[in-house]
Backbone as numpy.savetxt, mean C-alpha at the origin, in Angstrom:
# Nx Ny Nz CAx CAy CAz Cx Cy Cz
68.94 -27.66 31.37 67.68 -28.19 30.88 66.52 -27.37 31.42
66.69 -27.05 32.73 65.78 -26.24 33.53 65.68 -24.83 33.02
66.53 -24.25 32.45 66.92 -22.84 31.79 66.00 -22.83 30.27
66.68 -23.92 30.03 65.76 -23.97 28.43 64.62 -24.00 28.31
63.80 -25.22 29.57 62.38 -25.00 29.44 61.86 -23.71 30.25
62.51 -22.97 30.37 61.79 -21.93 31.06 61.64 -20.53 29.81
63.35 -20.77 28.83 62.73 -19.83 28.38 61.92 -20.12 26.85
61.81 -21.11 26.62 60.31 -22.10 25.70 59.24 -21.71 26.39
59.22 -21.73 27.81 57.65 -21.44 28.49 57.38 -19.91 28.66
58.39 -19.17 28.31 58.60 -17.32 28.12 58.21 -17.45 26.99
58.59 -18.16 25.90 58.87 -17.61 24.22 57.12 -17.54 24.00
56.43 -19.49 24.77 55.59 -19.80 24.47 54.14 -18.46 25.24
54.71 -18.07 26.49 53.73 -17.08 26.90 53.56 -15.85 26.49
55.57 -15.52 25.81 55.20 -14.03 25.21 53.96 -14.19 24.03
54.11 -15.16 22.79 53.04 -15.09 22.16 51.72 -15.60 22.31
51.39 -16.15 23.54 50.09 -16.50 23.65 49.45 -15.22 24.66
49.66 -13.97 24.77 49.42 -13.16 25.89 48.91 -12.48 25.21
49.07 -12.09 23.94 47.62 -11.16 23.28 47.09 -11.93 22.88
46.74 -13.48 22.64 45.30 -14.32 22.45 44.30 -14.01 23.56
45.14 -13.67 24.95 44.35 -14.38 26.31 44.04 -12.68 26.04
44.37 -11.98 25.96 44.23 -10.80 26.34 43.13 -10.02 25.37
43.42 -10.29 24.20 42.02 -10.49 22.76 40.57 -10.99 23.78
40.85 -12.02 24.27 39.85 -13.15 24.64 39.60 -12.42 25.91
39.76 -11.90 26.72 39.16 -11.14 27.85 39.21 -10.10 28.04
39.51 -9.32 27.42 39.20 -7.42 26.87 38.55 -7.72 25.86
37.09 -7.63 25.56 36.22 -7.34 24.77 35.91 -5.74 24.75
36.23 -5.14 23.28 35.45 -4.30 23.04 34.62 -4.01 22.71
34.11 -3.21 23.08 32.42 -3.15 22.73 31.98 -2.38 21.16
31.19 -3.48 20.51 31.03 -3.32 19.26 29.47 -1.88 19.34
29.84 -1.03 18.55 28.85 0.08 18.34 27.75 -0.22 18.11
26.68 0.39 18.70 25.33 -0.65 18.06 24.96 0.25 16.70
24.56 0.05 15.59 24.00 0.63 14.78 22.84 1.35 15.11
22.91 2.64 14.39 21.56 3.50 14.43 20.55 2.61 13.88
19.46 2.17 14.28 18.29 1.45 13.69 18.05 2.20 12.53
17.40 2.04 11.66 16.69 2.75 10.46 15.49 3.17 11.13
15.35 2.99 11.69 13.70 3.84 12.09 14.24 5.38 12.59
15.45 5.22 12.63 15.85 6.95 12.96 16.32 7.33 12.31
16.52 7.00 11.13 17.33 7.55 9.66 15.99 7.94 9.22
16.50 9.57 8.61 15.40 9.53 7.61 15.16 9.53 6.45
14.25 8.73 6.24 14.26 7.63 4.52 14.11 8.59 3.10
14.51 8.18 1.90 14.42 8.68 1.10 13.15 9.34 0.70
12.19 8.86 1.24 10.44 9.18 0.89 10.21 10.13 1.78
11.04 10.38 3.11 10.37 11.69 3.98 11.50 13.13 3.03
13.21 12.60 2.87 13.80 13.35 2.50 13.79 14.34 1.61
13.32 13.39 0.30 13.23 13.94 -0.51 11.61 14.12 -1.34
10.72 14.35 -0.31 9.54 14.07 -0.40 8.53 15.25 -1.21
9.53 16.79 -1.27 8.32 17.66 -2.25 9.24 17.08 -3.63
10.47 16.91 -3.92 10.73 16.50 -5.33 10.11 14.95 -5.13
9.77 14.17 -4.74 9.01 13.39 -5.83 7.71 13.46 -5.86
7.19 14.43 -5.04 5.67 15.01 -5.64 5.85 15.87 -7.11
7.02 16.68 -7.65 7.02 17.15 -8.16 7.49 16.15 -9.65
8.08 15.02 -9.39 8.49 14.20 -9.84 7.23 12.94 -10.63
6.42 12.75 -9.24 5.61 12.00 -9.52 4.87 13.09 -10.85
4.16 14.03 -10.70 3.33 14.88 -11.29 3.70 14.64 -12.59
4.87 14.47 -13.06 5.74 14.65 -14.51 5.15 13.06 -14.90
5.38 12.14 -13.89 5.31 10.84 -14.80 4.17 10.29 -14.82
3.18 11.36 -14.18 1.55 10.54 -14.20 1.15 11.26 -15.64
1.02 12.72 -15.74 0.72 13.43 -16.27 1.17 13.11 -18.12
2.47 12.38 -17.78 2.93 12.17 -19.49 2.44 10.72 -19.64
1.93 9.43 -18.24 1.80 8.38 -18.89 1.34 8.12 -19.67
-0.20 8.47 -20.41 -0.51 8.34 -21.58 0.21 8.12 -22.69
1.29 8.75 -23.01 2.38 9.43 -24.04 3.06 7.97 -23.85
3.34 7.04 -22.70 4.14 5.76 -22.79 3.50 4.98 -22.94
2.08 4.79 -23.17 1.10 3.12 -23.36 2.04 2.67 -24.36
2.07 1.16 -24.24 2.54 0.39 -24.64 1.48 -0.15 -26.04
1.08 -1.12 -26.76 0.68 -2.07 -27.52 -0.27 -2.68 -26.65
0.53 -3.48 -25.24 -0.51 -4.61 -24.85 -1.10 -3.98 -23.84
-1.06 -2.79 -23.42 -2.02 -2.00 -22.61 -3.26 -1.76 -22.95
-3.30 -1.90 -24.16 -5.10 -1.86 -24.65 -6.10 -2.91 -23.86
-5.17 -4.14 -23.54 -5.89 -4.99 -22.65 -6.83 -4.44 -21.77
-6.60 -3.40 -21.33 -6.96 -2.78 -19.58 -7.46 -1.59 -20.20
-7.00 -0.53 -21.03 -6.93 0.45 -21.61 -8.76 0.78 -21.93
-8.74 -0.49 -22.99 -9.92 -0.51 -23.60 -11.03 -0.51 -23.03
-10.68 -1.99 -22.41 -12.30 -2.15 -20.94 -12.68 -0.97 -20.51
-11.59 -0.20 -19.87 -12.56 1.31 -18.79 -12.68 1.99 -19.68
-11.98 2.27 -20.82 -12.76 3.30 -21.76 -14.31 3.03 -22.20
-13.87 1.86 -22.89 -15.61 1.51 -23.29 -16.44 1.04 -21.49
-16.13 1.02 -20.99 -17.12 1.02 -19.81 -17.42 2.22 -19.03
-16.69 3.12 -18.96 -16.79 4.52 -18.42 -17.90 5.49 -19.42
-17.86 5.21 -20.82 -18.46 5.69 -21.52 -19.89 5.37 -21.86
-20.18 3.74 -21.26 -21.69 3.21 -20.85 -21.73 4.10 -19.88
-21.36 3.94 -18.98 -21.88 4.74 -17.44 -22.21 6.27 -17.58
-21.04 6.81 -18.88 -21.81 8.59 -19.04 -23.26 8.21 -19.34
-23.59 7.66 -20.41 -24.80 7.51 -21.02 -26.28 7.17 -20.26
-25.40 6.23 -18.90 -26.52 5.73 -18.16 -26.87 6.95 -16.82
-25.78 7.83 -16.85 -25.54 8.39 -14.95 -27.18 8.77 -15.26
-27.51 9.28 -16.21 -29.22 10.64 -15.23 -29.76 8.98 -15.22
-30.10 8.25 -15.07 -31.21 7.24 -15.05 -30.73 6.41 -14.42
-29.22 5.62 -13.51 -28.91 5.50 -12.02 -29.07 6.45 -11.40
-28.76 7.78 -11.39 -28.79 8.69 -10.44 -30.57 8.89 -10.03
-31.30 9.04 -10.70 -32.64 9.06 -10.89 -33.34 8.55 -9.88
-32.74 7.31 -10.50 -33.28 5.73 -9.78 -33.49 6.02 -8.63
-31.88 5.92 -7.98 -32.00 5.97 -6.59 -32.64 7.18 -6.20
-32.59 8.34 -6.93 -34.01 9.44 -6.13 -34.79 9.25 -5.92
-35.47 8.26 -6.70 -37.01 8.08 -6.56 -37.09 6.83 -5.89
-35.77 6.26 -5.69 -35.91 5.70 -3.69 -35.87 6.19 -2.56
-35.24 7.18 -2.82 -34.74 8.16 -1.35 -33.80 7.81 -1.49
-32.87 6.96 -1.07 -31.38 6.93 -1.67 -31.48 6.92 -0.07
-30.08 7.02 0.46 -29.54 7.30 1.68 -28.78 8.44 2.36
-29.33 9.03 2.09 -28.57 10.66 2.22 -27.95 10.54 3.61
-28.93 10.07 4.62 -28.34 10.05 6.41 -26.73 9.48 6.53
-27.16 8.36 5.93 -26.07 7.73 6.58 -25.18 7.35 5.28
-25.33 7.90 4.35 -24.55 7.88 3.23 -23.26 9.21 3.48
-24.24 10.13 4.00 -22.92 11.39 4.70 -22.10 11.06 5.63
-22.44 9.75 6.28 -21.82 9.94 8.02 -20.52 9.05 7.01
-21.03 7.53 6.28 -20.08 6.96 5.83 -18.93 7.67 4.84
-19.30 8.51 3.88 -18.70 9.24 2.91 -17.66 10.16 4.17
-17.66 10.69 5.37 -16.79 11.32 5.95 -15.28 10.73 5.98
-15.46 9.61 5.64 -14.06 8.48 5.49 -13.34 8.77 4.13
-14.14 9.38 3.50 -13.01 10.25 2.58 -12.57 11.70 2.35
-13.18 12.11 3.22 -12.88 13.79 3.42 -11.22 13.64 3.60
-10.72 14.79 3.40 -8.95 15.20 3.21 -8.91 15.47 5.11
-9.93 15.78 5.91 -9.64 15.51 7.24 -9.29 14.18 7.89
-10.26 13.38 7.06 -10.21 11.62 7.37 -8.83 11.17 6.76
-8.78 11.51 5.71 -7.29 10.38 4.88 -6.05 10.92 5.13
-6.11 12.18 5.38 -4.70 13.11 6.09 -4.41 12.99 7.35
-5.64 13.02 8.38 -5.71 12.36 9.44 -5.16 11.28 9.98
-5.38 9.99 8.94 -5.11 8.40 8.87 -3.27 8.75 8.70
-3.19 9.17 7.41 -1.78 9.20 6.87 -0.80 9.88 7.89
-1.47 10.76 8.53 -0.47 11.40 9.57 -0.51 10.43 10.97
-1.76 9.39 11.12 -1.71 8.90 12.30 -0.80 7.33 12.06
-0.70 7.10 10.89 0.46 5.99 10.29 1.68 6.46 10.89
2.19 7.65 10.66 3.24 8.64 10.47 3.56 8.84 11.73
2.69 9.17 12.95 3.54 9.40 14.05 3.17 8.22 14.96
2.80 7.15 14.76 2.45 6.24 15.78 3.90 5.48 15.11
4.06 5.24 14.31 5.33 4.62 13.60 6.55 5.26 14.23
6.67 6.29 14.49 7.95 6.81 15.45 7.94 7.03 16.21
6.87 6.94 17.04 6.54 6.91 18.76 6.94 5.24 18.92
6.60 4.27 18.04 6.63 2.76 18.35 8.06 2.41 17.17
8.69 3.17 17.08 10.02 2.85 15.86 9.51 1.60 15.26
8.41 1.75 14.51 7.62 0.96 13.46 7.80 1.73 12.03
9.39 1.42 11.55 9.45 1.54 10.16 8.19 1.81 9.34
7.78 0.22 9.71 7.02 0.27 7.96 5.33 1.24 8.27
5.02 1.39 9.74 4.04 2.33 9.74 4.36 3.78 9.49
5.67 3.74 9.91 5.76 5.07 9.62 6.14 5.81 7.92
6.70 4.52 6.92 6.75 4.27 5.97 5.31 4.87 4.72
4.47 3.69 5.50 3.10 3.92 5.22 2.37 5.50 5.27
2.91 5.96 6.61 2.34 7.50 6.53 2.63 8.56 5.57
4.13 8.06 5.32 4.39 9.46 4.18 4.36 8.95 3.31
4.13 7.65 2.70 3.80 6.96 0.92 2.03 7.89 1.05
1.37 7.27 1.73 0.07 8.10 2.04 0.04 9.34 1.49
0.61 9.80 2.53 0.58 11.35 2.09 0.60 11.83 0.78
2.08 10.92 0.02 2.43 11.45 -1.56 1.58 11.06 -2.16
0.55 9.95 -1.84 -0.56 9.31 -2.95 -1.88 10.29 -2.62
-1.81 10.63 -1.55 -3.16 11.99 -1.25 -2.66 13.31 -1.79
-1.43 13.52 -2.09 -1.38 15.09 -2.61 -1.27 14.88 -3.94
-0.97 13.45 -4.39 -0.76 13.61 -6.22 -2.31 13.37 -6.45
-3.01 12.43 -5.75 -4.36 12.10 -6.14 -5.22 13.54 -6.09
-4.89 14.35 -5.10 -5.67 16.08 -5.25 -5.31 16.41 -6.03
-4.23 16.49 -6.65 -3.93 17.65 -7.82 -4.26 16.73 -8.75
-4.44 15.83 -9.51 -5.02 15.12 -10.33 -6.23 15.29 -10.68
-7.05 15.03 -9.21 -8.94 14.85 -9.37 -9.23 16.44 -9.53
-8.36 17.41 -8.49 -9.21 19.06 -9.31 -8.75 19.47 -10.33
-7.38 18.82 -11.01 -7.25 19.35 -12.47 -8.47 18.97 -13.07
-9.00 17.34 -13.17 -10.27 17.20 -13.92 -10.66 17.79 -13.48
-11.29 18.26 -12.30 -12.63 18.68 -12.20 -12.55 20.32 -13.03
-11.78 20.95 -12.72 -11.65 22.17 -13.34 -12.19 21.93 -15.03
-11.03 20.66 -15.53 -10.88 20.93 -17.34 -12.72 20.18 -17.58
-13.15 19.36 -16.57 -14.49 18.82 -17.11 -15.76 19.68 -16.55
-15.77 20.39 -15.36 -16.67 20.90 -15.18 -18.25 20.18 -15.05
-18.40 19.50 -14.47 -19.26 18.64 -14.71 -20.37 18.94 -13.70
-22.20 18.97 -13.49 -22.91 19.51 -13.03 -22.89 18.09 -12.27
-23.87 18.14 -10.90 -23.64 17.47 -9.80 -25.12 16.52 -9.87
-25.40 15.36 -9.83 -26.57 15.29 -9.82 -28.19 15.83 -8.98
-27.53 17.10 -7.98 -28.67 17.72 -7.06 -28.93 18.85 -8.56
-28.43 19.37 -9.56 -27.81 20.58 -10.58 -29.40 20.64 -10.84
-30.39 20.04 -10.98 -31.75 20.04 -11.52 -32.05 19.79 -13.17
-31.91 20.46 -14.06 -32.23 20.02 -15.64 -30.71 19.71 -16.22
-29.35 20.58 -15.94 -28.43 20.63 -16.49 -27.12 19.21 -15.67
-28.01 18.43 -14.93 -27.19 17.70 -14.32 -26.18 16.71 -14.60
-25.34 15.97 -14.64 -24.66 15.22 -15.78 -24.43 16.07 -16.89
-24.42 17.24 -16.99 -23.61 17.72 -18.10 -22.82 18.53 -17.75
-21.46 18.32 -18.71 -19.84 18.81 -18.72 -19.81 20.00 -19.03
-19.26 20.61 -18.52 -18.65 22.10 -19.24 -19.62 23.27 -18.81
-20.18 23.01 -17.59 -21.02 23.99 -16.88 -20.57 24.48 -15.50
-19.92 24.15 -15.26 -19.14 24.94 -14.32 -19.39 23.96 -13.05
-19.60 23.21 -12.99 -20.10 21.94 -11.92 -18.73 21.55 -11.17
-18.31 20.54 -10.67 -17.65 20.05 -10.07 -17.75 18.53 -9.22
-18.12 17.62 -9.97 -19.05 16.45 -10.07 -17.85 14.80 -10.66
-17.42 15.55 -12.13 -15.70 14.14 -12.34 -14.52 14.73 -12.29
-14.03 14.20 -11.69 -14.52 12.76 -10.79 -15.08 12.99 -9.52
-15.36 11.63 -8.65 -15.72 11.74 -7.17 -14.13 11.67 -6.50
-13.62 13.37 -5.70 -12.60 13.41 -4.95 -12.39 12.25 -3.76
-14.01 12.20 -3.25 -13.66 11.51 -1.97 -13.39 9.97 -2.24
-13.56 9.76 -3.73 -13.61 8.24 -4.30 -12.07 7.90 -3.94
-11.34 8.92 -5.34 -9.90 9.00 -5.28 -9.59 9.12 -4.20
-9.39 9.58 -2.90 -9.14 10.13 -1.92 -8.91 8.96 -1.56
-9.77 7.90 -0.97 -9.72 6.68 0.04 -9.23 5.77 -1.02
-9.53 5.79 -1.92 -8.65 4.52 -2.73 -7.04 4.88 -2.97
-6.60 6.20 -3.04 -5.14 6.46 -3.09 -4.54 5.78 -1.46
-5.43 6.26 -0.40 -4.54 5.95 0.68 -5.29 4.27 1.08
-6.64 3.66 1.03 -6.35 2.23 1.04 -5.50 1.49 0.39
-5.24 1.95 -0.80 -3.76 1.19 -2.39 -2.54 1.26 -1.33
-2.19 2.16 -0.83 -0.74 2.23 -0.20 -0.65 1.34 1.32
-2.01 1.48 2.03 -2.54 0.73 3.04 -2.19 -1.04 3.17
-3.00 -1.25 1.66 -3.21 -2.49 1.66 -2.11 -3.13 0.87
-1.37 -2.34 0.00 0.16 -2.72 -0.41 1.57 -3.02 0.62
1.45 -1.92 2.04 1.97 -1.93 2.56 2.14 -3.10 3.33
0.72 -3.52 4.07 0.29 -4.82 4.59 0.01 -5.92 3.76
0.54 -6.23 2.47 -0.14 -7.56 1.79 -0.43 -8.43 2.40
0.32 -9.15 3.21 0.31 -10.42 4.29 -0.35 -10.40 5.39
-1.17 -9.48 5.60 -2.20 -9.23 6.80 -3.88 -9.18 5.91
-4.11 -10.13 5.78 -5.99 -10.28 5.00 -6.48 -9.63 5.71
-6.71 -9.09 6.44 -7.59 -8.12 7.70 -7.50 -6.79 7.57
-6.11 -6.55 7.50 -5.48 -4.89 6.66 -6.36 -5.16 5.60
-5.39 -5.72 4.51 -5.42 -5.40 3.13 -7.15 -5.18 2.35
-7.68 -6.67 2.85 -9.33 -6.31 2.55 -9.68 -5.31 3.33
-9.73 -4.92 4.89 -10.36 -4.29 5.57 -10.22 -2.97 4.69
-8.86 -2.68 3.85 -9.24 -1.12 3.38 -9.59 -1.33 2.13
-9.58 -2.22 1.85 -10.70 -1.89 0.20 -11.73 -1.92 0.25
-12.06 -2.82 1.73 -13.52 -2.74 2.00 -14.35 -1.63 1.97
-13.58 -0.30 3.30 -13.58 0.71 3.37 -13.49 1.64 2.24
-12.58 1.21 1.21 -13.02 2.41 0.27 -13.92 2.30 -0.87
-14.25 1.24 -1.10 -15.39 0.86 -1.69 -16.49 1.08 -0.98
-17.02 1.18 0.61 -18.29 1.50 1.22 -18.08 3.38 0.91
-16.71 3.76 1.41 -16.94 5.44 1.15 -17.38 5.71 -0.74
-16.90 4.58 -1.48 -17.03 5.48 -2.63 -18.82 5.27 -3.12
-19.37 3.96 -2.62 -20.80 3.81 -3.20 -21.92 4.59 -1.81
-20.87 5.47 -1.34 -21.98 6.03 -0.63 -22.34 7.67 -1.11
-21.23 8.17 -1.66 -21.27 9.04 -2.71 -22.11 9.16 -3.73
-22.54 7.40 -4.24 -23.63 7.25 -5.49 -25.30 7.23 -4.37
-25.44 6.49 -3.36 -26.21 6.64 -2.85 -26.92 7.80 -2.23
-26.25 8.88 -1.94 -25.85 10.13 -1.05 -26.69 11.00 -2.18
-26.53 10.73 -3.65 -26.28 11.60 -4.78 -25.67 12.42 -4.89
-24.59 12.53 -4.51 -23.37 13.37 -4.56 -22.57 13.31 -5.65
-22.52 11.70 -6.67 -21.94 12.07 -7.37 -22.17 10.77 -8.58
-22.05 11.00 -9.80 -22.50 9.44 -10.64 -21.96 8.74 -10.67
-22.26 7.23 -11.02 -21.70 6.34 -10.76 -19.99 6.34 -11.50
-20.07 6.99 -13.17 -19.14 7.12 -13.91 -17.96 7.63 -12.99
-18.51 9.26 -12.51 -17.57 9.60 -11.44 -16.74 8.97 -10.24
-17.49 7.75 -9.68 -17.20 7.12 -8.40 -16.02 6.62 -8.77
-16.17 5.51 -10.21 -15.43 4.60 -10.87 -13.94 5.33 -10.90
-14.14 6.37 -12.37 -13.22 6.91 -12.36 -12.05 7.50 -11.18
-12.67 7.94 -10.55 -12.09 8.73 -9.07 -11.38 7.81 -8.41
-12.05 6.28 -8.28 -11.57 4.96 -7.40 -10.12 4.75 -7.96
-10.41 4.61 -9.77 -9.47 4.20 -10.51 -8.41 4.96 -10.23
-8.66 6.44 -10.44 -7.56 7.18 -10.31 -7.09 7.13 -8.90
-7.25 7.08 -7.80 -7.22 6.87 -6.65 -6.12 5.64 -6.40
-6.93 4.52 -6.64 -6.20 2.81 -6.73 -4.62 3.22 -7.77
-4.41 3.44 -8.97 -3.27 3.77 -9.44 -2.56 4.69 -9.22
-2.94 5.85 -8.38 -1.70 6.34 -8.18 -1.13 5.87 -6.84
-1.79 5.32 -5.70 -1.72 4.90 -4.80 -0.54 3.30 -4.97
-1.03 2.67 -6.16 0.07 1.63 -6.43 1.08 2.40 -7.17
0.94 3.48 -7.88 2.60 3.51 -8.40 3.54 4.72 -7.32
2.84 4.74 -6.19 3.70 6.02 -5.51 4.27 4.54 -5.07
3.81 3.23 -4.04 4.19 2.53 -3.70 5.11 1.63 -4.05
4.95 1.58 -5.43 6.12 0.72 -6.62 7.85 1.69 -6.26
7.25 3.19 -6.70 7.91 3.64 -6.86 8.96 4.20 -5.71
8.33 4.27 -4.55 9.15 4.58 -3.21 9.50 3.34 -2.19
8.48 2.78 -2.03 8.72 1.84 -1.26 10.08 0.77 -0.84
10.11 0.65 0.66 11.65 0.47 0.73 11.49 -0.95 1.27
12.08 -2.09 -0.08 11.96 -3.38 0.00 12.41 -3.96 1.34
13.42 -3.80 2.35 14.21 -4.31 3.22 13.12 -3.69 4.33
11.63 -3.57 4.02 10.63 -3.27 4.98 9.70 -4.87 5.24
9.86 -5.20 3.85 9.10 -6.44 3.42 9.08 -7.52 4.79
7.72 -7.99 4.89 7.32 -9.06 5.74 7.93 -10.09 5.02
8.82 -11.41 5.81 9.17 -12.52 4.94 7.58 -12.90 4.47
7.09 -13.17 4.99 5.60 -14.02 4.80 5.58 -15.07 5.26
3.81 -15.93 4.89 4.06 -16.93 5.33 5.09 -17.88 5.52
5.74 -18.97 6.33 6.41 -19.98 6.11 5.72 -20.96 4.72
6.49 -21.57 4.06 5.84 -22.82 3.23 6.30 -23.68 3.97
5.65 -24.78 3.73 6.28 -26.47 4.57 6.74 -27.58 3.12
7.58 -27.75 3.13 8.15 -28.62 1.93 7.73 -30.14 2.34
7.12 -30.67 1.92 6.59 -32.30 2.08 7.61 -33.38 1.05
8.30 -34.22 1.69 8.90 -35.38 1.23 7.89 -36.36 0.98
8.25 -37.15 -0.10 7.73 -38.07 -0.15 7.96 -39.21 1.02
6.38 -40.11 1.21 6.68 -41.08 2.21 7.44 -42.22 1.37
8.02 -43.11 2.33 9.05 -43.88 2.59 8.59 -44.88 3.04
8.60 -46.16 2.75 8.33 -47.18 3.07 9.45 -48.33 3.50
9.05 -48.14 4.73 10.58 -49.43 5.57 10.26 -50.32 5.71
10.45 -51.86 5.70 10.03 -53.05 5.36 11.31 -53.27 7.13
10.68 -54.36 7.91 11.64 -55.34 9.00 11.21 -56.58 8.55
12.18 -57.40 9.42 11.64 -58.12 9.91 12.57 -58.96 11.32
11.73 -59.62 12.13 12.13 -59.91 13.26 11.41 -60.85 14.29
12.35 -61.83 14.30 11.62 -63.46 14.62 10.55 -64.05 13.98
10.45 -63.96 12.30 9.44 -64.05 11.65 8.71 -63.45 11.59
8.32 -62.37 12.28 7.59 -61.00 11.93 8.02 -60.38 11.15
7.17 -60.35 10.20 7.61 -59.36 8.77 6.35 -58.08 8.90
7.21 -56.98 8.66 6.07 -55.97 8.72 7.04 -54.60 8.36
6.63 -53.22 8.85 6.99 -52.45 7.75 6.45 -50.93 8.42
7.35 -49.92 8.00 6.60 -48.58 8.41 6.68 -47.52 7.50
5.85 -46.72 7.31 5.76 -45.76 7.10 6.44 -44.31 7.04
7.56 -43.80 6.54 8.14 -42.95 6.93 7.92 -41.43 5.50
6.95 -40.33 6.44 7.16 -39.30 5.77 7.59 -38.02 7.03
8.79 -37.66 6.28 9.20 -36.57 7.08 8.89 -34.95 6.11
8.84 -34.47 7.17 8.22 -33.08 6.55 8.69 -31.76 7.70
């Protein structure tokens, strides 16, 4: 009897000796490379989709849709008030003085030193702090500042447009000017669009840079540097390519969950009673 249970208590230990042995030799599981040290499709392959982007801005026209006239129409017919009006805003403010001082200091926020600057300081503070999505932000930047340059000096080349300092020939096209659009317009609105896309869920980001590129672009009109038509346009072009580099690269599994919501139950009404006390509570859980 003594024989048997001993070798039941062998049979039973030979197979319980790699459980115990599973269970206290832990191997050590590999940690994954973070993604902040991978490098992402937007740094990788980053002169083909400049070269990429160029193809699909350049033919969008060629894809308007039907219900794009919605949007289409408005800036056409409104861009085309503003040619008509620029010498007599631009004017205006001459014969206020306008703000030339401090219309230059503000307008420096769109110079290609300022927004290349920004985009590169996204770019390496993001991998000094393995902050994905800043560093994310730096090179979407970048692609929305080099498609937005080659965009604003193709116009400026094919329009030629005189500057409002030009004297009699000012506001007019095809003089060798360099006036539409306003670069520094496009400039800060390509990299606030990617800015404030990047951060949706931060109101402090997201306004703080439209704020900003709306003070750089109406300081350009104030400055007289450039007409109002120009500012618009430049912003516009600026703001859209800045949202479709972002549509188009941006790496979802960067996404802030966002706010929490709080789901509210309906209240509940509990009725007692107890030693003739009748009475009752209130119950909403949330």
């Amino acid at each position: 009897m003594a024989k048997k249970a001993l070798l039941s208590f062998l049979a039973v230990l030979t197979f319980a000796l790699p459980a115990f042995s599973q269970t206290a030799t832990v191997t050590p599981t590999p940690t994954p490379t973070p993604a902040i040290f991978k490098t992402s499709s937007a740094e990788k392959h980053f002169i083909q989709h400049v070269i990429e982007d160029q193809e699909k801005i350049w033919t969008s026209p060629f894809r308007l849709k039907s219900h794009d006239t919605r949007w289409v129409l408005p800036i056409v017919i409104g861009t085309g008030a503003l040619f008509t009006t620029d010498r007599v805003t631009s004017d205006w403010v001459g014969q206020r003085g306008g703000l030339p001082g401090v219309s230059h200091k503000i307008s420096w926020g769109g110079t290609a030193e300022s927004t290349l600057g920004a985009s590169a300081a996204f770019y390496l503070i993001g991998r000094a702090t393995h902050n994905a999505k800043a560093r994310e932000t730096g090179v979407l930047a970048l692609e929305a500042l080099i498609d937005t340059g080659i965009v604003t000096e193709a116009l400026k080349l094919g329009t030629q447009r005189e500057r409002p300092s030009a004297g009699y020939e000012r506001s007019e096209f095809f003089e060798g000017g360099s006036s539409f659009p306003s670069g520094h317009s496009s400039s800060i609105w390509a990299l606030a669009t990617v800015v404030a896309h990047e951060y949706h869920n931060d109101p402090y980001i997201k306004y703080g840079a439209y704020a900003a590129a709306v003070a750089v672009s109406m300081s350009r009109f104030s400055g007289r540097k450039h007409f109002l038509s120009d500012i618009v346009v430049g912003s516009a072009v600026g703001f859209a390519i800045g949202r479709f580099v972002y549509r188009e690269r941006h790496d979802t599994d960067l996404d802030d969950p966002g706010p929490k919501t709080t789901t509210w139950s309906r209240p509940r009404f509990v009725p007692f009673y107890s030693r003739g006390t009748v009475g009752g509570s209130l119950v909403w859980q949330f």
